[in-house]
N, C-alpha and C positions, 0 to 999 in steps of 0.2 A: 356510394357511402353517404348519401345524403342523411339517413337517416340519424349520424351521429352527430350531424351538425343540425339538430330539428330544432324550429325555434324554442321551445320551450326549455329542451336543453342550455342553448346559447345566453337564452335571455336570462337566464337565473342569476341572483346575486351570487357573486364569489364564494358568501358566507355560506349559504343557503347552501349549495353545489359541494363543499366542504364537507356539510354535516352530511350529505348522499351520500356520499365517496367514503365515508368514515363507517358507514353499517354494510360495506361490500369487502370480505376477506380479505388478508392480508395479501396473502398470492394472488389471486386476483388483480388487485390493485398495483402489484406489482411484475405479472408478468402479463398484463392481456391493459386494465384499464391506462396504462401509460402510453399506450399502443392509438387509442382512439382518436385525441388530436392535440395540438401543441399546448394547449388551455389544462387540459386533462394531465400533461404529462409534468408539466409546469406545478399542477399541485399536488400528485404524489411526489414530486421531487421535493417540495417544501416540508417544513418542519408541522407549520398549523398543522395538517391533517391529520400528520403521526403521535400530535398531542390528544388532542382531541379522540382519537383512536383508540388509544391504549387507557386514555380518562375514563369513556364514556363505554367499553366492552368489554367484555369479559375475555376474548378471543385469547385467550393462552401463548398462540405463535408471532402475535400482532408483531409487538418491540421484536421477537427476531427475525420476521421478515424485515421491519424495517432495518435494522441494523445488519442484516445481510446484502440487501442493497446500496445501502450507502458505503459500505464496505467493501463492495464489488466496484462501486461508481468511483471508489477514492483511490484506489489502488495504485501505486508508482512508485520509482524509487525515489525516497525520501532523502538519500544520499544527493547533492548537488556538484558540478562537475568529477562524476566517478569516474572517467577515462583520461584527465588532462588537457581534454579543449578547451579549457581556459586556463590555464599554467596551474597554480596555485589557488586561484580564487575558492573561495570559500572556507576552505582548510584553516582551521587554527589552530593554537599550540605547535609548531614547525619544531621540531628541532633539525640542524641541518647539518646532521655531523660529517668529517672529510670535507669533499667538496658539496653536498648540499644536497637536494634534491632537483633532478633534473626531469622535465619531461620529452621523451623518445616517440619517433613513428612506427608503430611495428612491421615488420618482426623485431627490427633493430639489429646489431651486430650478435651473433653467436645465439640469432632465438629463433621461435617458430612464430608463426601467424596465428592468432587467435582463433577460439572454435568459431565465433559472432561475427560476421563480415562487418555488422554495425560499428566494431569497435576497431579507432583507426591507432590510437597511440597509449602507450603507459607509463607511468610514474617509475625514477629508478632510485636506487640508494646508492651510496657512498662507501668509503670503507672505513669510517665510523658509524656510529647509532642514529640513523634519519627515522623520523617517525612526524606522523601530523592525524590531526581529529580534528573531527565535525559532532556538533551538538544539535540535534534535531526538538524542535519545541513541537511535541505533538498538536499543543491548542492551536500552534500558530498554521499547523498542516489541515486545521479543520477537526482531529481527533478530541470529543466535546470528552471532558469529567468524567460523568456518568458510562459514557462506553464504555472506557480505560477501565475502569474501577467497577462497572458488574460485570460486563461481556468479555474483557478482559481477552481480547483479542489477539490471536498469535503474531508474534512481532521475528517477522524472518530476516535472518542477517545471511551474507554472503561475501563472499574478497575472491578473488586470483590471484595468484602467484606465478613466475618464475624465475628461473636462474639462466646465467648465461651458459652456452655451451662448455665456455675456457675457464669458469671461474665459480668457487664455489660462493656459498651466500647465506644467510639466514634471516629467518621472517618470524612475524608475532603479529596478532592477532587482539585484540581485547577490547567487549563490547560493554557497555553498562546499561543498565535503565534506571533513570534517577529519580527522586521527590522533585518536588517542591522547590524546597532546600536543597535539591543536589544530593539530596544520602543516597548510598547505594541500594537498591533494592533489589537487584538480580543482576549477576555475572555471569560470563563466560567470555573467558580466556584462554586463547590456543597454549601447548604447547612450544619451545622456540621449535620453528621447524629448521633443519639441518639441510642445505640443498648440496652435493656433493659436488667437486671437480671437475668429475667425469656425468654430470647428469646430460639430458641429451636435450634441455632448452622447451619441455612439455609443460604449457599453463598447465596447474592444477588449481580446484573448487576449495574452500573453504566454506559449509553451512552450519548454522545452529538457530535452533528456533526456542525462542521464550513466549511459552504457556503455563497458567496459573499461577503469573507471579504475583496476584496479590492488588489490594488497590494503592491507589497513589502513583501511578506512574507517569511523569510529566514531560521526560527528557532520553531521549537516548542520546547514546555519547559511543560514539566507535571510534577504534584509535586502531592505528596498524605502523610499522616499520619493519627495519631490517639492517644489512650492511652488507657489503660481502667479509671474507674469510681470508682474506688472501693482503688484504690490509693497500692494494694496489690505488695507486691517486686517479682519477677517472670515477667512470659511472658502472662498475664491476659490481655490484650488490642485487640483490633483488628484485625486482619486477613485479608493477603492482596496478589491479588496473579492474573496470568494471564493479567497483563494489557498491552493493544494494541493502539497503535495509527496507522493508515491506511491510507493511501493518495489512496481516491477512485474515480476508471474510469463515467465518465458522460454517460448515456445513449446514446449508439451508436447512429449515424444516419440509416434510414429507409434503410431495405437490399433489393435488388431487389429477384426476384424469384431466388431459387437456381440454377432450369434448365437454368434463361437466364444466370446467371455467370458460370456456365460449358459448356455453348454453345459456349460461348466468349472464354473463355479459350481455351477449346479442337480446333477450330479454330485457333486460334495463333500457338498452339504446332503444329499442323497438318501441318504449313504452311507451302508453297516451300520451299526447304531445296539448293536451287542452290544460295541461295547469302542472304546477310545479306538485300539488299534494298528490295526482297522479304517479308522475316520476317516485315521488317518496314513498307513495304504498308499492309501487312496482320494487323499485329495492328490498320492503321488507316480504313481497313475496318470496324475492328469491335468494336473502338469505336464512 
């Protein structure tokens, strides 16, 4: 692989090496030239390029390759302790009705073991109204203005539930995505769900996804509780645990064949190594 590290390559200013990288397609640059070497990978991961990029060319796919990968690269749950390994932390707005909310090792008494071996314990309720939220600051997760607001990026929510074997329960569900100012700009709010008696202790999924809500969106706010049914002093209520909120990548745009993107590539790197305007005309051969 010497040839990707040729001097001419190496020796180029940052800036200089920048504007290269900026007239080689979006796919490219995003599945073959980050691949080349840690210098290379280092600056399609930066912003300079993708400015420069979408400034200086007409390339139509540009901003959503970029925004496809950074969107692949960012991906996590934005929810912070969703299982209970750390008690309470994070969670605000508590209300802790009965005796409060407790955190359990699973299965726990009268339940089943998670489908996720990853997930060791869950949040339980009371037999009053226990409910707690978390407010996610998308700028502060790295999600810039502009994304939110043209690309408008699907934003997946998710919860579990269950009831214990002995005792019935019920849950709610309720997501927002806020302004600025905290207005609401897009709901979805579960039905109360009803766990009966006689249920047999099976987590079940809760999903909904917000697409095309519009610009402005700064804040999610997901809030969930429960109680049980039976009105019993103990930890008889609902079961809660694993919950995800996701800010998910939009289906790439159309890739060319793989051979023609390493034909282009391996060209560039190949190219006369006696001067930088070399390298420059060999890019614009080969886009």
């Amino acid at each position: 692989h010497s040839s990707l590290h040729s001097p001419a390559a190496s020796s180029l200013p940052e800036a200089v090496l920048i504007r290269i990288l900026a007239a080689i397609p979006a796919v490219e640059l995003v599945l073959v030239c980050r691949l080349v070497c840690c210098q290379w990978k280092n600056l399609v991961d930066g912003a300079e390029l993708w400015i420069l990029k979408c400034l200086t060319t007409a390339e139509s796919d540009a901003e959503n390759w970029q925004n496809f990968y950074f969107l692949s690269k960012k991906r996590k749950n934005l929810i912070k302790n969703p299982c209970g390994e750390e008690d309470l932390e994070h969670w605000g707005e508590v209300e802790n009705g009965g005796d409060g909310w407790k955190v359990e090792e699973l299965p726990g008494d009268f339940g089943k073991e998670f489908p996720s071996e990853e997930v060791h314990k869950y949040f339980v309720t009371s037999y009053e109204w226990c409910k707690k939220a978390q407010v996610i600051d998308l700028r502060a997760e790295g999600y810039w203005e502009e994304l939110m607001d043209t690309t408008q990026p699907k934003i997946m929510v998710r919860d579990w539930y269950a009831g214990r074997r002995d005792a019935g329960c019920l849950y709610e569900l309720c997501v927002k995505l806020l302004s600025e100012n905290e207005d609401v700009l897009a709901e979805y709010k579960s039905e109360t769900v009803t766990i009966p008696e006689d249920n047999d202790g099976s987590w079940t999924e809760i999903s909904h996804t917000f697409s095309s809500y519009g610009p402005g969106v700064r804040f999610v706010r997901f809030e969930h509780g429960g109680q049980d049914t039976l009105f019993w002093k103990g930890w008889y209520g609902v079961r809660v645990t694993n919950s995800t909120v996701t800010v998910e990548c939009q289906e790439p745009p159309p890739v060319p064949p793989q051979e023609d993107c390493a034909k282009n590539v391996n060209e560039f790197v190949n190219a006369p190594q006696d001067s930088a305007l070399a390298l420059m005309f060999s890019v614009r051969q080969i886009t």
